[in-house]
N, C-alpha and C positions, 0 to 999 in steps of 0.2 A: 907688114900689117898683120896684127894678130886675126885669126879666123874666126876664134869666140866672141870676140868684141871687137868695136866701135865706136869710136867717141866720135861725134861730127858737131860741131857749134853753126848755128844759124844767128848769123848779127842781128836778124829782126824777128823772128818768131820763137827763137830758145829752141827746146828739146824735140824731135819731131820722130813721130813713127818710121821704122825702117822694118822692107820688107826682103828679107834673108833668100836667096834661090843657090841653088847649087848644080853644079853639072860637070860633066866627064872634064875636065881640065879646068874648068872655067868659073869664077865667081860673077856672079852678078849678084847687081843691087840695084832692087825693086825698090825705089822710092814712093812712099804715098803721100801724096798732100805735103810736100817737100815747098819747102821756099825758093824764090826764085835763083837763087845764088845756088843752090844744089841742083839744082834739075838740070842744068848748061853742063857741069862737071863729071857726072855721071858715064862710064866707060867701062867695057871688059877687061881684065886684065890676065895674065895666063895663069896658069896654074902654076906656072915655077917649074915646066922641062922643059926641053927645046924642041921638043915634039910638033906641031902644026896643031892648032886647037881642029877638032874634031865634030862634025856635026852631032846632032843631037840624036840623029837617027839610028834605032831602033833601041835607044835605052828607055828607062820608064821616065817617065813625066817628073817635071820638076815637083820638089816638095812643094804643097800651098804655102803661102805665104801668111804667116800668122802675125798679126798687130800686134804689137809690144806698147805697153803702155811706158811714156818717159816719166822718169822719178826728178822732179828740177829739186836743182840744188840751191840754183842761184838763179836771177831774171835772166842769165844768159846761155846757163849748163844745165845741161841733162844730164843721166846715165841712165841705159836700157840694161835689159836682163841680156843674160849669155844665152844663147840658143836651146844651153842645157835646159832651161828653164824654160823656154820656148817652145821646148817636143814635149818638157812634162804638160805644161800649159796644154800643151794641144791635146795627148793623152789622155786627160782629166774632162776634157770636154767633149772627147770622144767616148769614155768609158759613162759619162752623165750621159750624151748621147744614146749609149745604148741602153743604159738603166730605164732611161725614160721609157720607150715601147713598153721596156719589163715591167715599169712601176703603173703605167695606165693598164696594159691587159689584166694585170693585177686587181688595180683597184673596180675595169670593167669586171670580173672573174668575183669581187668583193659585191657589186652591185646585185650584180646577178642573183648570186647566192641571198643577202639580203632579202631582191625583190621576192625569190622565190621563198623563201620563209617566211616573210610578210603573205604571200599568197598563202602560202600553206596553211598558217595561222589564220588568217581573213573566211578561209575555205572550211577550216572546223568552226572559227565563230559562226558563220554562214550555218550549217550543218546542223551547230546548238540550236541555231533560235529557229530553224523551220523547224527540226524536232519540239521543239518546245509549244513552239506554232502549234504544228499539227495535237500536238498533245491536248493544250487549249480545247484548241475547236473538235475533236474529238468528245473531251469532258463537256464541251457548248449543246454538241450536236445529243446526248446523251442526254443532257439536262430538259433539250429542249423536248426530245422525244417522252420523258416522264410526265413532264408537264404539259406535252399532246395526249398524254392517255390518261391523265387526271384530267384535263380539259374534256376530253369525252366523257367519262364515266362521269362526271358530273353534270355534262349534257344531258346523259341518258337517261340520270336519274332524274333531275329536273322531268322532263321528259314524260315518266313513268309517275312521278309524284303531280305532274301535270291531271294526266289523265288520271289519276285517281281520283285526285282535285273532281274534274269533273264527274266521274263515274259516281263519286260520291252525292255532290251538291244534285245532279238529274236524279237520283235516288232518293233524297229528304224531297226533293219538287214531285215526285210521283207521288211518295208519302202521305206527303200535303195534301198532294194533289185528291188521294186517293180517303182520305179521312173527312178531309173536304164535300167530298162528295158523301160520303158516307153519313156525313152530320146533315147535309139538306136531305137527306132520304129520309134518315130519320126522323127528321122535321118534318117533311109533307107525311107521314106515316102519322109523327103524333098529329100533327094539323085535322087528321082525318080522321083521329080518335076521341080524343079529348074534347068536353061539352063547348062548341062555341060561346054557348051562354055564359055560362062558368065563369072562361077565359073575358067576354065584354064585363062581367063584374067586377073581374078583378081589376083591369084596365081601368073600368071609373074610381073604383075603390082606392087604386094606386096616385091617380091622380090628387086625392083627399085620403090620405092614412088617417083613420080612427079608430076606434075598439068599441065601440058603439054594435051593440048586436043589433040594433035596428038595422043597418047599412046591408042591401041585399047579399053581398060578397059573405060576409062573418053570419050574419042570418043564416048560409046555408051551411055556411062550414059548422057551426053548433047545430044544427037539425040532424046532420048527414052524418058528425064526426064527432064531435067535442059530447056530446048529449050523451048518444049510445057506450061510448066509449066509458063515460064517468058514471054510468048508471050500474050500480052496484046492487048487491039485497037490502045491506042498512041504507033504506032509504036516508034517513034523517041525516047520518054522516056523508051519508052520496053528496047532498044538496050542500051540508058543509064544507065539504073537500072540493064544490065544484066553484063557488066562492069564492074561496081562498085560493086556487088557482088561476079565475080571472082578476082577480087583485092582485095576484103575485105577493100572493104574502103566507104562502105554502111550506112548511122545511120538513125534509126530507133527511135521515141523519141514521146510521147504522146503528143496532141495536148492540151493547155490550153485552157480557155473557152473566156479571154480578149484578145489571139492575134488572128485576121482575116486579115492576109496579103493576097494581091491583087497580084496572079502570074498567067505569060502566062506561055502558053504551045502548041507549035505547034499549033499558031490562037485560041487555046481555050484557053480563060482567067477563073480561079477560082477566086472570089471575094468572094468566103464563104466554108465553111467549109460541106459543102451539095453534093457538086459533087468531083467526085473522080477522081485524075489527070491522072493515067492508064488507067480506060475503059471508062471513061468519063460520068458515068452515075449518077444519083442523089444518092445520100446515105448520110449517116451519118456516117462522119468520122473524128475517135477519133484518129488519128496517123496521123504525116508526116514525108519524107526521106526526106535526106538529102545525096547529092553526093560527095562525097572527101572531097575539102575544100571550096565549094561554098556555099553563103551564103544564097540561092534561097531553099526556101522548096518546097514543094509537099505533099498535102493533098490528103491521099489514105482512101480507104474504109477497112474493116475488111476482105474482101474477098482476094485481091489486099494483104492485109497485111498478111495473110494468107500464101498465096502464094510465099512471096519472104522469107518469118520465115523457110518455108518448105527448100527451096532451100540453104539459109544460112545454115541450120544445117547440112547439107548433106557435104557442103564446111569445115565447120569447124571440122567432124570429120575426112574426108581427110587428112587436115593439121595434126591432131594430130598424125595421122598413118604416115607422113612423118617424121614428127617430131620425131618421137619414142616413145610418149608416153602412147601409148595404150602396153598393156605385153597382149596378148591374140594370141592365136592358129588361124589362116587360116580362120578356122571354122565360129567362133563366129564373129571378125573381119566382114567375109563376109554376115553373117544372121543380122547383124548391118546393111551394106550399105542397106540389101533390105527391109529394115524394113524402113528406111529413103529414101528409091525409094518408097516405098508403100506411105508415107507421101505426098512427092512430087504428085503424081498421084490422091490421094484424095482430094489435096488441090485444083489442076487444075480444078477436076470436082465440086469441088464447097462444099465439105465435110470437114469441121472446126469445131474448137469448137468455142461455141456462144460468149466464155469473149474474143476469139480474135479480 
């Protein structure tokens, strides 16, 4: 029997695994999962000296037995490999055996490394965005702090502009307040000066505006005012000029320097512009009347001119208070007429301004 091989034919199962052992004189064979017709036949047989086979003891342990795959030929033959092929076999799966440990601590060893550079990287990303973070809320905390100290200073001001507000408006109410009072003092002051009587004239008179010198009010005002005022030395043109200003048909017109017209006047002839046709006395006089629709002027003095300006204005706010267009209270109306009687009476005594 050759030692490398064995052919064995099995009548009913074909090719079957055989398991190879060896020992100090002795072959044995391991059958696995052998058919029944091999398993009965199975025996030691010697090594081939005449020796006594030998127990097993103290040699090393049989080889394991390695499974051979059968290659069939036919439905009833097999052939297995030679043992040579048996130990490389075994070898082979031994040397993968030990790659493997190598090749997982390896790839644990690969892991590793990996997780830790993942960490590594994960840990500066990390790193980036709280810096970045903090960066943020930093430029937050910064914004918000500008915009707390413009948020006060505009408190403050508000605040300051507040109370001025007020300091101010309590200052026009004392104003007021103080002008107010100032104007009823005044008031009880004229109340206590100026003729009651007067004042009830004017009152009825106001209620009925006429020009009628009958009417008590203008009766006194022409006795008191109007009268003394327009009473000049030329009588004759006095009473004309005084006419012609309760008519309102008086003109009054500045003198130019080339006309010197030559006009009588009650035996007194003016041939220049030097004597005044009123009082008759020398002056320098830059105006002349004019009566209705007469074409005769009359060269007056500044004083003279004076005097009848006083008396027209008195005339013309009359008319306006008949007319209606004064909107004013009793009061004021009447502190008007005596402001324009006062006029009248300064003018009389000779009190004007110098451009008249």
């Amino acid at each position: 029997m050759d030692s490398s091989e064995e052919h064995a034919r099995c009548p009913a199962r074909g090719t079957c695994p055989v398991f190879l052992a060896m020992s100090a004189g002795t072959v044995r064979y391991a059958p696995l999962g052998l058919c029944p017709a091999f398993e009965g036949s199975l025996r030691e047989e010697p090594w081939g000296t005449d020796s006594p086979p030998q127990p097993d003891q103290g040699l090393p342990p049989p080889l394991a037995a390695v499974p051979v795959p059968w290659k069939s030929t036919d439905p009833c033959q097999g052939h297995r490999e030679s043992p040579g092929a048996l130990v490389e076999t075994s070898a082979g799966e031994e040397a993968q055996g030990q790659e493997g440990p190598a090749a997982t601590q390896l790839d644990v060893l690969r892991l590793r490394s990996s997780s830790m550079e993942i960490r590594e990287k994960g840990s500066e990303f990390l790193k980036e965005e709280l810096h970045r973070a903090q960066k943020e809320l930093k430029l937050k905390d910064e914004e918000c702090e500008r915009l707390s100290k413009v948020r006060e200073q505009l408190e403050q001001e508000l605040e300051e502009l507040t109370a001025s507000l007020f300091e101010e408006a309590h200052k026009m109410v004392r104003e007021a307040n103080m002008k107010q009072a100032a104007s009823e003092k005044q008031l009880k002051e004229a109340w206590g000066k100026v003729d009651t009587i007067l004042f009830a004239e004017f009152q009825a008179w106001r209620e009925a505006p006429t020009l009628d010198k009958t009417c008590p009010f203008l009766e006194r005002v022409h006795r008191e005012d109007v009268g003394p005022c327009l009473d000049f030395t030329m009588q004759e043109l006095s009473t004309l000029v005084r006419a012609a200003v309760e008519d309102n048909t008086l003109t009054i017109e500045p003198v130019a320097s080339q006309t010197l017209p030559a006009v009588k006047v009650a035996e007194v002839e003016c041939s220049s512009t030097n004597t005044c046709a009123l009082s008759g006395l020398t002056r320098t006089c830059r105006h002349r009347i004019r009566l209705g629709d007469s074409e005769s002027h009359y060269y007056i003095s500044p004083s003279s001119r004076a005097r009848i300006t006083a008396v027209c204005n008195f005339f013309t706010y009359i008319r306006y208070i008949q007319q209606g267009l004064v909107r004013q209270d009793a009061e004021p109306m009447f502190w008007e007429i005596m402001r324009l009687r006062k006029e009248m009476s300064l003018a009389k005594l000779g009190f004007f301004p110098q451009e008249a």
